[in-house]
N, C-alpha and C positions, 0 to 999 in steps of 0.2 A: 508531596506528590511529584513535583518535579523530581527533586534528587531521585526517588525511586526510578522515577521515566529512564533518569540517564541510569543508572546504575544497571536497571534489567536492558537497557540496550549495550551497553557494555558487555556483559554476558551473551548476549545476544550476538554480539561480533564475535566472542569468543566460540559459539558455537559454529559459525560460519565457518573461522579460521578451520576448526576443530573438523569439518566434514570438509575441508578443501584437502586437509591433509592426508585424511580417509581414501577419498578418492583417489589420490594420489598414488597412494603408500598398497592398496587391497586391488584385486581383480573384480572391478564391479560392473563386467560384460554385458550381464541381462539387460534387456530393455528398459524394466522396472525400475533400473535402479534412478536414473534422472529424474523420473515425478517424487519417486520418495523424497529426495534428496531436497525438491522444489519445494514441496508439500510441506517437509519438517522446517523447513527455512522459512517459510511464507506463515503458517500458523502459530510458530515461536515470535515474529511480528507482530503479529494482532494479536497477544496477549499483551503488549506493551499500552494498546489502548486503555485497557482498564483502569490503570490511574488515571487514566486523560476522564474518563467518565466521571469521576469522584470528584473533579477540579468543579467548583462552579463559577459562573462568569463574571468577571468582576468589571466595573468599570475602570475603560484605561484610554490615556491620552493618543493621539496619533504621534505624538514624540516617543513613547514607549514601542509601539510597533516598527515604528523608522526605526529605532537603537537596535531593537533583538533582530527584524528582519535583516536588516544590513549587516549585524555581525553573522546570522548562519551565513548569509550569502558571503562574506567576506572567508570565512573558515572553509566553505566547499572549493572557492578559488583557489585559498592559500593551500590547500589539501590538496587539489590537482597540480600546483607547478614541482615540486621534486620528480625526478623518477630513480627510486632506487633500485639495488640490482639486486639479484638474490633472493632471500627469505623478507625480506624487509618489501619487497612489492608486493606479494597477497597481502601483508598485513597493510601495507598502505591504503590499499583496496577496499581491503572487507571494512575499514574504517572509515573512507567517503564514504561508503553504504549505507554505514551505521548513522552519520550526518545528516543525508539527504532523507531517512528515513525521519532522524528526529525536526528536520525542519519540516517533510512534509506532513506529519505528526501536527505541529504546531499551528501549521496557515489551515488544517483544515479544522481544528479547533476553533480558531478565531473565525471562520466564515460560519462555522455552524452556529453560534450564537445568534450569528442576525436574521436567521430565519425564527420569524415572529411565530406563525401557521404553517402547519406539514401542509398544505396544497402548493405552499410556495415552490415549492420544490419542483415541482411542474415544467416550470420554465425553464427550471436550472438545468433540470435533464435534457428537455427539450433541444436547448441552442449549446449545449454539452456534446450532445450529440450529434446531430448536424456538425457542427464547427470542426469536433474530430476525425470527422467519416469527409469530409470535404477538404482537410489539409491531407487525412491518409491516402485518396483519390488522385487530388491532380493540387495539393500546396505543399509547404513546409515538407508536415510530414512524410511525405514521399520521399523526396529528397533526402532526406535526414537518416531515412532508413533504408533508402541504396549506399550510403556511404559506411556509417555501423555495417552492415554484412561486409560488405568491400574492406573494410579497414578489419574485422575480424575473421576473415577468411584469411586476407595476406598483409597482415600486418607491416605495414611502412612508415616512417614518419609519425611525426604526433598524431595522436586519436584526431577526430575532429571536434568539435568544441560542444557538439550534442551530448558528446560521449560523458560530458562532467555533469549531466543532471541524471544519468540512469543508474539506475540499481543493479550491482552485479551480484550475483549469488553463487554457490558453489556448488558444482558438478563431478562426477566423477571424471578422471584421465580418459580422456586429451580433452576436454572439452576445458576444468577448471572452471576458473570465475569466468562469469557471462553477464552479459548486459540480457535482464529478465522484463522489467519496465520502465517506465518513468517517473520520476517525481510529483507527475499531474494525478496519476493513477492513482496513486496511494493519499493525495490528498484526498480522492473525491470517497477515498475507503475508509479514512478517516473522517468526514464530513457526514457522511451518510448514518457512520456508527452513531456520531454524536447526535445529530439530529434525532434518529430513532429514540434513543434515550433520556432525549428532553422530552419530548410528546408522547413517551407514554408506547411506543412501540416496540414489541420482541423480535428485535433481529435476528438471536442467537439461535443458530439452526443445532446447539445442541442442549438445549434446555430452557435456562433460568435466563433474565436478560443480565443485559454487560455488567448494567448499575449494581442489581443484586450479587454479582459474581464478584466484583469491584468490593463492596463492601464487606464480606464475607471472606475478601482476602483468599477466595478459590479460583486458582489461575491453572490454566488446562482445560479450561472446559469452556472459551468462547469463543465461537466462529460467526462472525455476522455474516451476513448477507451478500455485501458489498465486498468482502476479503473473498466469497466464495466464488463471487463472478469473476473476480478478477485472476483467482486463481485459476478457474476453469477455461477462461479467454485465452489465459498464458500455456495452458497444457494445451487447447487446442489447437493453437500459434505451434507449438514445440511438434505436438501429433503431424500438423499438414507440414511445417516447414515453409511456411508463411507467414510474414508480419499481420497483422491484424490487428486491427484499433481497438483499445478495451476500453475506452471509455463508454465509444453506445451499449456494449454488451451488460458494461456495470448500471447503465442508467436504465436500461430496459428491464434487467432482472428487479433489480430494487424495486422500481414503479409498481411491478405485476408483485412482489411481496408487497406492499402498500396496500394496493387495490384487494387484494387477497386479505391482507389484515382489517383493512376498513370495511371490509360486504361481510367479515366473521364481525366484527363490533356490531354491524347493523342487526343485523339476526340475533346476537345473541339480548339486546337490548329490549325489544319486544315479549322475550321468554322472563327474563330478568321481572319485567315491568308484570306478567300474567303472574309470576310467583307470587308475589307481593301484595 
């Protein structure tokens, strides 16, 4: 299941590469075309889930977690220090992408396990949100994100050093590769998936859940929840021309599917029990 992970993420940067040069190379003027373009990039990612769903958890040392978390984190550095010129920097690019997607991939696997009970999750939303609506307000993130526009409006000097945990994706000309989210993001879109699918709950707003899709080896056909909000956070951000935190967006949606899923169990549990 791992080899696969990498294997369909490698293709997966392949198609990046593959729509940077689209962009590039075609007149893709209409308005339309940047959400597509986000949209097939962002959905081609969260099919990489589905082996993550089939993995089950095993028990592992805190020397095992230092080893693998230290080497991605060690490969996203060593992947930022080159700058080459030419055709060799989008591929350089779309390649940290491809990295920070499979380590955020990875931590949000390993956090999803330790939630015992989905009510747990509560809290996590909770101070999730607050903590990111409060650094995007008046902390960090403010900051972070007047420098990103500033540094990619007139590009000077080295990125700033935020710039090595975001996700770049492919746009059409002038725009190119763009810093789309974070690395936080996409953990907490991987976290949310895998939870759902330990407990028993259907994410996938286009059918069958992940698990059943995962096993059945039919990929194309899942969008959770969590990939939806985010997606939508990022298109509304892209719509006003505003930064915007997506982690409350993602924690707020998710909850009220929750809530929505667990008042449909309640109901239907009573009917269930009268059949019988």
């Amino acid at each position: 299941m791992i080899l696969l992970v990498v294997l369909s993420l490698l293709l997966w940067c392949a198609v990046v590469f593959g729509l940077w040069v689209s962009g590039s190379l075609f007149d893709l003027t209409q308005p339309w075309w940047p959400g597509v373009f986000l949209a097939v990039q962002m959905f081609g990612a969260v099919q990489l889930l589905l082996p993550v769903l089939r993995m089950e958890p095993e028990p592992r040392s805190r020397c095992f977690y230092l080893f693998w978390g230290s080497g991605l984190a060690l490969g996203i550095w060593v992947l930022n220090q080159p700058n080459p010129g030419g055709l060799w920097q989008p591929m350089l690019t779309v390649l940290k992408s491809g990295l920070l997607i499979l380590a955020a991939t990875a931590i949000g696997a390993v956090l999803a396990r330790y939630i015992r009970r989905l009510w747990e999750i509560l809290p996590i939303c909770l101070v999730m949100a607050l903590a990111d609506f409060g650094s995007w307000f008046s902390g960090p993130t403010a900051g972070f994100s007047r420098a990103i526009e500033q540094y990619y409006r007139a590009p000077e000097g080295p990125p700033p050093l935020i710039d090595m945990v975001l996700v770049k994706l492919a746009f059409p000309a002038p725009v190119g590769l763009a810093p789309v989210f974070g690395i936080s993001d996409w953990i907490m879109v991987v976290f949310f998936a895998v939870v759902a699918s330990r407990h028993g709950v259907n994410d996938n707003l286009l059918g069958s859940t992940g698990r059943a899709l995962a096993q059945q080896g039919r990929f194309g056909r899942y969008l959770p929840v969590s990939a939806a909000a985010l997606l939508g956070a990022v298109l509304l951000a892209q719509g006003t021309g505003m930064f915007l935190p997506a982690l409350p967006i993602i924690a707020l949606i998710v909850l009220l599917w929750y809530a929505g899923w667990y008042l449909l169990m309640r109901r239907k549990s009573p009917t269930q029990e009268a059949g019988r």
